[in-house]
C-alpha positions as CSV (number, residue, x, y, z in Angstrom):
1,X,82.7,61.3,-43.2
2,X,85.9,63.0,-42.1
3,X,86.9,59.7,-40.8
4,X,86.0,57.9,-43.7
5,X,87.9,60.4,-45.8
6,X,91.4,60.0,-43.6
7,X,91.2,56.3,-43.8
8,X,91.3,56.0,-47.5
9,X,93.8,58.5,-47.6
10,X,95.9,56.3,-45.2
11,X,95.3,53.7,-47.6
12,X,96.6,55.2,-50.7
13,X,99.6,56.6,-48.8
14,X,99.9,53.6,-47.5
15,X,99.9,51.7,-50.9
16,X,102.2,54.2,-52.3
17,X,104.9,53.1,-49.6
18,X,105.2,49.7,-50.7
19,X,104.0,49.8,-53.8
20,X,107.7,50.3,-54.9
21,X,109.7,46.9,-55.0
22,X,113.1,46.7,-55.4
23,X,116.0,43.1,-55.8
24,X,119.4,43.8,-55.8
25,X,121.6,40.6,-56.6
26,X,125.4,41.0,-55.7
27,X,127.9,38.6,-57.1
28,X,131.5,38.5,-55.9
29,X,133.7,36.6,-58.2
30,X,135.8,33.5,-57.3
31,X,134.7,34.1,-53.4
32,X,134.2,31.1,-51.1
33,X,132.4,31.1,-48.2
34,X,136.0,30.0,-46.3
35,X,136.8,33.5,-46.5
36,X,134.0,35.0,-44.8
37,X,134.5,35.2,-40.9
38,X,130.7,34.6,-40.6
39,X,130.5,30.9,-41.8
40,X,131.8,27.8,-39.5
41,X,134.3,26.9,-42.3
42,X,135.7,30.1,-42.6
43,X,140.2,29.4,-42.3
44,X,141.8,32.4,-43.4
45,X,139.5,35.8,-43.3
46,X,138.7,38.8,-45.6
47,X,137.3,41.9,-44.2
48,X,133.5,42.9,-44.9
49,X,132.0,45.2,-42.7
50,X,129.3,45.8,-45.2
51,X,128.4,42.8,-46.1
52,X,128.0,41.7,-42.7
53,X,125.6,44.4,-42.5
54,X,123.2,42.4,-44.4
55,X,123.4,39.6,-41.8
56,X,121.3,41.3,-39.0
57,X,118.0,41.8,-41.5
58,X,118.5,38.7,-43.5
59,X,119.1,34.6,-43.8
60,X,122.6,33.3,-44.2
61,X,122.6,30.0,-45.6
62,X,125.2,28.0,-44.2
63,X,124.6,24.8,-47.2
64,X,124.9,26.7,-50.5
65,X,126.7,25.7,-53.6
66,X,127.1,27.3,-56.8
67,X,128.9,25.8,-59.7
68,X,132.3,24.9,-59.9
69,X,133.0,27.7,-62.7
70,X,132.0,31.6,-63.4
71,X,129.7,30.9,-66.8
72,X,127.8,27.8,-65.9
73,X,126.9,29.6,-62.5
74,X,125.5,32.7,-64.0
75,X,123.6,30.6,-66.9
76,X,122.2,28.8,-64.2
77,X,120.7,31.8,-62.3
78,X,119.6,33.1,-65.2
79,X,117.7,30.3,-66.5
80,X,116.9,28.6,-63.3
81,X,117.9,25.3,-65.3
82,X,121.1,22.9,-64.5
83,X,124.1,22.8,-67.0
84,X,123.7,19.5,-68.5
85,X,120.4,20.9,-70.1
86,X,121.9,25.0,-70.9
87,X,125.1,23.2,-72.3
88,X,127.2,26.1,-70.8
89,X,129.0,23.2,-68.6
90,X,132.4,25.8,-67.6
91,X,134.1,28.8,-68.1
92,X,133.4,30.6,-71.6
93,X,136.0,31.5,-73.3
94,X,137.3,31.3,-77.1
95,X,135.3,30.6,-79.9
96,X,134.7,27.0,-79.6
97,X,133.1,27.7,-76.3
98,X,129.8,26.0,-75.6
99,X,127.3,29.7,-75.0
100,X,123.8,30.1,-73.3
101,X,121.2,30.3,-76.1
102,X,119.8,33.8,-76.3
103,X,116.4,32.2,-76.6
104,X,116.4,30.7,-73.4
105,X,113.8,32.5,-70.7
106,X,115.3,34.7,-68.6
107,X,114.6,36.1,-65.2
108,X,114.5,39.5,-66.7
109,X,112.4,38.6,-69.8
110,X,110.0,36.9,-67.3
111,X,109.7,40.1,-65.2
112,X,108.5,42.0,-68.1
113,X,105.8,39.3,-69.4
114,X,104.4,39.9,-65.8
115,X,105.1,43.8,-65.6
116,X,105.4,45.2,-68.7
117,X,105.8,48.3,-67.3
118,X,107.1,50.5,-64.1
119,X,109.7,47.9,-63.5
120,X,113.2,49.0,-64.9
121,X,115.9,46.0,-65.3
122,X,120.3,46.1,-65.4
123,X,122.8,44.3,-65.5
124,X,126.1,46.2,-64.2
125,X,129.6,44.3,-64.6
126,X,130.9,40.5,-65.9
127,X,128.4,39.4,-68.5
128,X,130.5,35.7,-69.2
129,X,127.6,34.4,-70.9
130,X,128.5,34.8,-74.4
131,X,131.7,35.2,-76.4
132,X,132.9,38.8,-76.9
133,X,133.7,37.8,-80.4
134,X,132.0,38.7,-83.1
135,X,131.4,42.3,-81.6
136,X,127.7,42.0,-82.4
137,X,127.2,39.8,-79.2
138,X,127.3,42.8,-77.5
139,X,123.4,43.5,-77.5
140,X,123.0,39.9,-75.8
141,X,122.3,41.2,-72.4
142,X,119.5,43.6,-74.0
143,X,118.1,41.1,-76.3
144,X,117.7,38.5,-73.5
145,X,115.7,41.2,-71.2
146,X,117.3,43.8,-69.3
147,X,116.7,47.7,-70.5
148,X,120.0,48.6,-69.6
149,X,123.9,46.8,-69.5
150,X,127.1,48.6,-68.7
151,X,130.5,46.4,-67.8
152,X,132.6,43.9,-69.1
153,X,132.5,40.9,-71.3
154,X,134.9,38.3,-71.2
155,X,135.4,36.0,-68.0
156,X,138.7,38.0,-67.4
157,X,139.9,41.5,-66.7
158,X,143.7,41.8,-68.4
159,X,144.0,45.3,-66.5
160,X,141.3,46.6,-63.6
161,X,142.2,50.5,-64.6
162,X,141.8,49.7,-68.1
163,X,139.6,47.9,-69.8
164,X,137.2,47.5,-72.5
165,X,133.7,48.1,-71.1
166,X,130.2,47.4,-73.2
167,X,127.6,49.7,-72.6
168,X,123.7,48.7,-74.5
169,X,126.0,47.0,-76.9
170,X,128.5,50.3,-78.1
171,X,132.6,49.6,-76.8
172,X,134.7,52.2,-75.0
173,X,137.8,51.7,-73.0
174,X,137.2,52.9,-69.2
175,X,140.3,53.5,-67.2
176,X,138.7,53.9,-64.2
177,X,139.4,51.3,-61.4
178,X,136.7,48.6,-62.0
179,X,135.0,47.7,-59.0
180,X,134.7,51.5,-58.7
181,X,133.2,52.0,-62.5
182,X,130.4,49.1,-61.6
183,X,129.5,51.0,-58.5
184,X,129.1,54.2,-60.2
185,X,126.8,52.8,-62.7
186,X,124.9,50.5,-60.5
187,X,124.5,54.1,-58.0
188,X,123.8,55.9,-61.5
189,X,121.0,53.2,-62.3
190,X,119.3,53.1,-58.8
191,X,119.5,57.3,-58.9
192,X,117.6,57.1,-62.4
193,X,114.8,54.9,-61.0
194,X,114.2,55.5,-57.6
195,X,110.8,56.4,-58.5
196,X,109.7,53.3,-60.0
197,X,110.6,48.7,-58.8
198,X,113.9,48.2,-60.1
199,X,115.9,44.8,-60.5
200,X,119.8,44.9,-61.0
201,X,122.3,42.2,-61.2
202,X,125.7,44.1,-60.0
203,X,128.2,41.5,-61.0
204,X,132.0,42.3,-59.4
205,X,134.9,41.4,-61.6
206,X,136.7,41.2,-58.8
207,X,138.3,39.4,-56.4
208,X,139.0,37.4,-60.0
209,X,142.5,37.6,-61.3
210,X,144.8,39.0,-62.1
211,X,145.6,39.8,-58.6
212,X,146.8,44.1,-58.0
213,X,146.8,46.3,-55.7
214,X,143.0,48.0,-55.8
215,X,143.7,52.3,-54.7
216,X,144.7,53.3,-52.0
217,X,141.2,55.3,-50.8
218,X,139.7,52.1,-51.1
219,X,142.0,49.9,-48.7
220,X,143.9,50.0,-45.4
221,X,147.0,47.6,-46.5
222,X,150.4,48.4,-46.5
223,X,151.4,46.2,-49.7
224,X,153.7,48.0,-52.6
225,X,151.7,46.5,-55.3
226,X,154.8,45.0,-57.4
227,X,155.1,41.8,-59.7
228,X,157.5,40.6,-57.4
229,X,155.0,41.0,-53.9
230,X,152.0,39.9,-56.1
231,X,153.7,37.4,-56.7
232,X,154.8,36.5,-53.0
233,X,151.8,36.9,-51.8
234,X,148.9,36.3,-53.8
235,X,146.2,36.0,-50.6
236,X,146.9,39.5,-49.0
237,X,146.0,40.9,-52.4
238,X,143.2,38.5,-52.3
239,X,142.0,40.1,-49.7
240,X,142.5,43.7,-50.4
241,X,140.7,43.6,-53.4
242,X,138.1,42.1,-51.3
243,X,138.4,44.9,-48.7
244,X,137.5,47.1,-51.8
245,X,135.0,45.7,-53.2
246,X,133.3,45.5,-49.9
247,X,133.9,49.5,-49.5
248,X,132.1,50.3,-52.5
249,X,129.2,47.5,-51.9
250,X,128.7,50.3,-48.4
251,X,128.5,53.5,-51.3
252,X,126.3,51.3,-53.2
253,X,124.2,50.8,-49.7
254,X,124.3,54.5,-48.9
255,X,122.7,55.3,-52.3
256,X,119.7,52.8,-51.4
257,X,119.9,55.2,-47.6
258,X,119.9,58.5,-49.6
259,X,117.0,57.5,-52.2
260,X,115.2,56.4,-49.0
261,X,115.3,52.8,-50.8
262,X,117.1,50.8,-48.5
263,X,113.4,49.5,-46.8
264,X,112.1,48.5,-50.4
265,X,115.0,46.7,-51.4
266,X,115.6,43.1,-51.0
267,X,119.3,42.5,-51.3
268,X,121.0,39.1,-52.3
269,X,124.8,38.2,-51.8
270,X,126.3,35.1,-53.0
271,X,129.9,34.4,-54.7
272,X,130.3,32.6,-57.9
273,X,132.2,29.8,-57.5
274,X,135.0,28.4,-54.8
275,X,138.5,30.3,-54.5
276,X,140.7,30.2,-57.1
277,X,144.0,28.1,-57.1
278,X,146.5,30.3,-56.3
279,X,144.6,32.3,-52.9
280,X,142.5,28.1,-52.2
281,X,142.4,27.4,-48.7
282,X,141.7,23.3,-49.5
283,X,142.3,22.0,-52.6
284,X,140.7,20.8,-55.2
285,X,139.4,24.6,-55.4
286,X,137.3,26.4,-58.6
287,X,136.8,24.4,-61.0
288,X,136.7,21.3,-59.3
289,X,133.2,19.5,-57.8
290,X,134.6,19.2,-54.7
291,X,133.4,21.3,-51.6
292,X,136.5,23.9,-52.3
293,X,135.2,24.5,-55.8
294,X,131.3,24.5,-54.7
295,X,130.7,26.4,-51.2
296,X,130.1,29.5,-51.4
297,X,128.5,32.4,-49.0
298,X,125.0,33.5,-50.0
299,X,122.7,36.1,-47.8
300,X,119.6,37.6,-48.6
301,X,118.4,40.2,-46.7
302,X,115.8,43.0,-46.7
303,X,112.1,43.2,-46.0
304,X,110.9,40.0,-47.5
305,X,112.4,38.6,-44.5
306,X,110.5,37.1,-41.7
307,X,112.2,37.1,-38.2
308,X,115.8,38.0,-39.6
309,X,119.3,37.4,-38.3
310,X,118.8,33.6,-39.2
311,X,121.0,31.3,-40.1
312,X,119.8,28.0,-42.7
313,X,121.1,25.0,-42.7
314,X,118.8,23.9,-46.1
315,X,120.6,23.1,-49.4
316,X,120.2,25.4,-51.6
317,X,121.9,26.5,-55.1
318,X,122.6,29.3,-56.6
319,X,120.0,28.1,-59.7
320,X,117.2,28.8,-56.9
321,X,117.8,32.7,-57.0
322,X,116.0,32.2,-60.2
323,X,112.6,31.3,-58.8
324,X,113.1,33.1,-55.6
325,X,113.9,36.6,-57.5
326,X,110.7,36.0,-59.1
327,X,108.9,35.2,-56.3
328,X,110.7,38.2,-54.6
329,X,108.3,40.5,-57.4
330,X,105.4,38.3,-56.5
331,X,105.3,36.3,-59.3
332,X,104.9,32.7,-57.9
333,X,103.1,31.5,-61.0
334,X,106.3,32.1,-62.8
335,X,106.4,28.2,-64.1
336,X,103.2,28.8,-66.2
337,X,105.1,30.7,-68.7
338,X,107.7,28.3,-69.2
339,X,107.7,25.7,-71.8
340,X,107.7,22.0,-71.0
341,X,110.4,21.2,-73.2
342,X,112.9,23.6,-71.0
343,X,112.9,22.0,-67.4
344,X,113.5,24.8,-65.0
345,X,115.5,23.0,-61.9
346,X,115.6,25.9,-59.5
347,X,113.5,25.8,-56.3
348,X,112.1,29.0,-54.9
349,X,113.6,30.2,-51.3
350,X,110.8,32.3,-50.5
351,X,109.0,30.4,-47.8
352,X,112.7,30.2,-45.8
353,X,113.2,33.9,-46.4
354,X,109.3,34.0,-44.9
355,X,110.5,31.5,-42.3
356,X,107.6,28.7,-43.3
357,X,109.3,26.4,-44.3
358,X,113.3,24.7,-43.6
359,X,114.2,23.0,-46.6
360,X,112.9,23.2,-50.2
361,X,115.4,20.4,-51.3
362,X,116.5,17.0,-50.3
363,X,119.8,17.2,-52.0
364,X,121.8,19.6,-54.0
365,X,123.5,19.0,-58.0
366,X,126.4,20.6,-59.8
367,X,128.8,19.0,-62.6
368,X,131.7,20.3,-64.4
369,X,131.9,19.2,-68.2
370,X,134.1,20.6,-71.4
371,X,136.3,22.6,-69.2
372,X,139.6,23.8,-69.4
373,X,141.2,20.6,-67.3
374,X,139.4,17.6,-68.4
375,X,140.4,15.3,-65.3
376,X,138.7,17.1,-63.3
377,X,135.6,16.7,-65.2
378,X,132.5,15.2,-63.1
379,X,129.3,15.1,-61.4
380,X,128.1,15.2,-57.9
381,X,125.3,15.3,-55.6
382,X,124.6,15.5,-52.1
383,X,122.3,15.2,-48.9
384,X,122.6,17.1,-45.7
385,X,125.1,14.4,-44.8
386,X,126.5,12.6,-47.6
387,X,127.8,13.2,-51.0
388,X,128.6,10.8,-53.8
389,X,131.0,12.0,-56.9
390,X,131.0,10.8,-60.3
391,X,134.0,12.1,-62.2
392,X,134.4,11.3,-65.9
393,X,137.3,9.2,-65.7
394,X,135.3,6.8,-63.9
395,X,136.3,7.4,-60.5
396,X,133.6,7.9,-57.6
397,X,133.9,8.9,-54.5
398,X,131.7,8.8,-51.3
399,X,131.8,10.9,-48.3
400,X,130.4,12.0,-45.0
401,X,130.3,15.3,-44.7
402,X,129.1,15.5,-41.1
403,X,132.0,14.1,-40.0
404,X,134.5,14.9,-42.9
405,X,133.7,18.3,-44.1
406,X,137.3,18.8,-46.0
407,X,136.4,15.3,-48.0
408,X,139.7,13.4,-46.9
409,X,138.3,10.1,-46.9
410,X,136.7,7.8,-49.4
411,X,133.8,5.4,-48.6
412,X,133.2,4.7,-51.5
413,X,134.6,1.0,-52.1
414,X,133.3,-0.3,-48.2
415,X,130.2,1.5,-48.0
416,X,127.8,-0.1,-45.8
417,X,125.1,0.9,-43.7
418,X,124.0,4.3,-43.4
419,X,127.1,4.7,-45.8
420,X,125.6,2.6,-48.4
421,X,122.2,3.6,-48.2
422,X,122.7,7.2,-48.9
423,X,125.2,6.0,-51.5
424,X,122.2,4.2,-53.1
425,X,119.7,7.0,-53.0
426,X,122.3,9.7,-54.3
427,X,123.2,7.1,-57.0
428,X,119.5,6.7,-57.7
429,X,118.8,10.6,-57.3
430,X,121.6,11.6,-59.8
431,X,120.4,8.9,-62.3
432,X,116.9,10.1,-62.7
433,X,117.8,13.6,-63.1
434,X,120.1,13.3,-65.8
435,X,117.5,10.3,-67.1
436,X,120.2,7.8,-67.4
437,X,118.4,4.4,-66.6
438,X,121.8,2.1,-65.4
439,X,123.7,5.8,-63.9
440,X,123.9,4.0,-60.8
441,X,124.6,0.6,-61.3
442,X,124.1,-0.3,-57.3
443,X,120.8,0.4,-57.7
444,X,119.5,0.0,-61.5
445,X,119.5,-3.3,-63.0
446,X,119.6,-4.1,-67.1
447,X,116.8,-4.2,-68.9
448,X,117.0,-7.6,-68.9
449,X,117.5,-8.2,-65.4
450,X,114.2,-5.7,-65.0
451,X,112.4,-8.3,-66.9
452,X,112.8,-11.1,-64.5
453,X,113.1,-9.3,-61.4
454,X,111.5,-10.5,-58.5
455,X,110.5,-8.7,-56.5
456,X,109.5,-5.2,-58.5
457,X,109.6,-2.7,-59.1
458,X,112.9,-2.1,-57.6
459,X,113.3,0.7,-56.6
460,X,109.7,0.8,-54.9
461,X,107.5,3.3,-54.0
462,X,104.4,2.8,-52.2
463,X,104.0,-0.6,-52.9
464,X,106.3,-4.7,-53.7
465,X,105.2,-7.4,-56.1
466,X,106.1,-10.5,-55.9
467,X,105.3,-14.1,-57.9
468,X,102.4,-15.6,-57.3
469,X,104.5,-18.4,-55.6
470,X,106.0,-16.0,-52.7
471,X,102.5,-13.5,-52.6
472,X,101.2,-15.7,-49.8
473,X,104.3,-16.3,-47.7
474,X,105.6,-14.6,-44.6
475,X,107.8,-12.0,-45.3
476,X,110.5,-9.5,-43.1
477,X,111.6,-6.4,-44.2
478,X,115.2,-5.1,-42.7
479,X,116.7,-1.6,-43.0
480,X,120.3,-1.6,-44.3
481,X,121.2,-1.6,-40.8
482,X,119.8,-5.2,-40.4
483,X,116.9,-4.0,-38.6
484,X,113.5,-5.5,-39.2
485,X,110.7,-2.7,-39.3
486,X,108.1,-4.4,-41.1
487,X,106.8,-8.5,-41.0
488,X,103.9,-10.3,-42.0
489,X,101.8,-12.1,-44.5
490,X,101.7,-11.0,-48.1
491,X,104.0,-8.0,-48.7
492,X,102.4,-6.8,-51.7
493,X,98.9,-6.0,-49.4
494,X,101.1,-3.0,-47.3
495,X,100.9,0.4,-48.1
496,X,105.0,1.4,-48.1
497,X,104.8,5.1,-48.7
498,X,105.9,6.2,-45.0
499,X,109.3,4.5,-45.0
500,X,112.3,6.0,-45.4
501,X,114.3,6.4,-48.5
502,X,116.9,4.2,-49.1
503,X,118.1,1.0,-49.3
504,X,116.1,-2.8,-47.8
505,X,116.3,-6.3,-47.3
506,X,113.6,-8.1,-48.0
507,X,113.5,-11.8,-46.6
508,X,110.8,-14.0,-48.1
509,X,110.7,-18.1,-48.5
510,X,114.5,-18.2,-47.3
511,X,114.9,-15.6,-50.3
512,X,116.7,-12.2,-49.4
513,X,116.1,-9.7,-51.9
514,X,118.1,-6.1,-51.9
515,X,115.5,-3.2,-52.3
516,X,115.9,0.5,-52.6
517,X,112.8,2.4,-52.1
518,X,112.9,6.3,-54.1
């Protein structure tokens, strides 16, 4: 009986311990990952120590993009869903600005149709997801889910010690030093609800322009700070403000030490976008859908983790924290509460964090539409190996990655080969997501030309037609290499599911027929 009586109580002490769940998601502004010391394409370094801490009890992911531009990343975690289809295509900012719907399902709104209660939700620092104009948008963070928002508006800071900062929808001007302020009240938040799951979105202003020198408790450099300096040197400012950030990310960790948190919390780091022009290490940089304006570092790290101090090579985006923060609560039925007429395009990283899986994706999305410089306007996609761009203007571009990671060289116009088969099946890829039926036109024909196509469907699945005149005749099917991996009587009778993706030859009568198969 005694026994009896000690092993429940176990069990409810037990169940009290991790009953308590906690996500933390940290955004850096205009950070690439070329500026972290702990990713291969890293050129010039920042310094952060406390970041790094995450490393050792998390997953670094060495293949993740965000979008090109502050807004359309953050409406993309939010919603989980691409640009195209929130309409929030680059950086908000006047009136005419194109502004996630407050009706579209949030993560945080989500989280409360699953907990209604016990779980307690913030958003701390840039919002960027509305206009700050008329001043009644300032109860958008609270009507689209979270209990509590304190920080800034706009896209932009015009002064880090003094600004106009939005708390539950009521405007005051803070004059303390920003990254600082969002700490506080992302430590203040955390203090209030230790006792009960908590998510919170702590969103750093910086290292966004305008470029300053941050105080001097918060950073070891030796700068003066002047217009003139600034000026000079915009990337050792760059990188202070990084340095401070970074110190007050290790307060904000000492708070989760202190509360006795720091085992119940699941912690995600990413930046927003690629650097910004005047600190770019490769250019194009933000803004752009080049790799400059698209890689960025994202960790997550905490007890969710399975066998940490990984490193991923999957692609994943940023629009995939909004399943996997979900799933992070538990809540892996999430898609049943969303409506089929808004297509959620984010793919859950849970089973990497759990180490079951390696990829969740075969290729990775981002575009860049009504922004600010309309040339660089565009679309692009990628593989682990290749990626195929699709600017505006009409231009398209093809390259390797393996062996061109800084995008120097077009294939685009020889393509052939393994170069023109992946060409084909990101062609293909991009088409059908944005439902455009000639987006590729190497690989979809007219409407017409479907008509009379022979053989079809083109591109193939599992199996090929082919007129009665040619079903009967011996057939060999070639890779895009020229290699034959398939030959025989009557095409149409084999099962084609197992092969490859991309592009074949099909020979048949003295016929050669180009095929891609999806």
């Amino acid at each position: 009986m005694i026994r009896l009586f000690f092993g429940l109580l176990f069990s409810c002490v037990s169940a009290s311990l991790v009953a308590q769940k906690n996500v933390i998601l940290i955004i850096a502004d205009d950070l690439g990952s070329d500026y972290c010391g702990f990713y291969e394409n890293h050129v010039d370094t920042v310094n952060l120590p406390n970041v790094r801490r995450l490393l050792k009890g998390g997953v670094r992911f060495k293949n993740a993009w965000a979008n090109p531009f502050c807004s359309p990343t953050r409406a993309g975690i939010l919603t989980g869903r691409y640009s195209f289809r929130t309409g929030v295509g680059a950086a908000i900012g006047g009136a005419g600005s194109a502004v996630l719907d407050t009706a579209e399902m949030t993560i945080p709104r989500l989280l409360k149709k699953f907990k209604p209660t016990g779980l307690s939700q913030a958003h701390i620092g840039k919002w960027h997801l509305q206009t700050p104009t008329p001043k009644t948008n300032f109860t958008f963070p609270n009507k689209m889910g979270y209990d509590h928002f304190e920080g800034s508006f706009p896209g932009e800071l015009p002064n880090y010690f003094s600004w106009t900062k939005i708390t539950n929808g009521s405007e005051a001007t803070s004059t303390r030093y920003a990254t600082t302020e969002n700490v506080d009240n992302a430590v203040s938040f955390i203090k209030k609800n230790k006792e009960q799951s908590f998510f919170l979105w702590l969103a750093f202003n910086a290292p966004h322009i305008p470029l300053h020198l941050p105080p001097a408790d918060l950073t070891n450099t030796k700068l003066s700070g002047s217009a003139a300096d600034i000026s000079a040197n915009p990337k050792a400012y760059f990188k202070a403000m990084n340095e401070a950030m970074d110190h007050e990310i290790g307060r904000l960790f000492d708070s989760l030490t202190t509360y006795n948190l720091w085992a119940k919390t699941d912690i995600i780091f990413i930046g927003d976008n690629g650097d910004d022009s005047p600190v770019a290490q490769s250019s194009p940089a933000k803004g752009s859908v080049y790799q400059g304006g698209l890689n960025v570092p994202m960790i997550i790290s905490g007890p969710s983790v399975t066998n940490p101090n990984r490193v991923s090579d999957a692609l994943v985006h940023t629009t995939d924290l909004f399943a996997t923060i979900l799933e992070l609560f538990g809540h892996s039925t999430w898609a049943s509460q969303i409506s089929s007429s808004k297509p959620v395009d984010s793919k859950s990283l849970f089973s990497i964090l759990r180490n079951e899986k390696t990829d969740v994706r075969d290729w990775l999305f981002a575009e860049v539409f009504g922004g600010p410089a309309p040339a660089s306007d565009g679309k692009t996609i990628r593989n682990k190996s290749y990626k195929y761009i699709a600017m505006n203007n009409g231009n398209k571009l093809l390259f390797n990655l393996q062996t061109d990671p800084s995008e120097k060289t077009n294939l685009y116009s020889t393509a052939a080969g393994a170069n023109l088969t992946n060409l084909e099946f990101l062609c293909s890829e991009m088409s059908k997501l944005l439902q455009l039926p000639n987006g590729c036109s190497l690989v979809l024909a007219s409407q017409e030309e479907i008509k009379s196509m022979n053989p079809f469907p083109n591109p193939f699945g599992a199996q090929i037609q082919l007129a009665p005149h040619l079903a009967d005749k011996e057939y060999e099917l070639l890779n895009a290499a020229g290699q034959r991996v398939l030959h025989g009587n009557n095409v149409a009778k084999q099962d084609l599911s197992q092969l490859p993706k991309g592009v074949y030859f099909l020979r048949v009568d003295g016929q050669i027929f180009k095929l891609v198969k999806e």
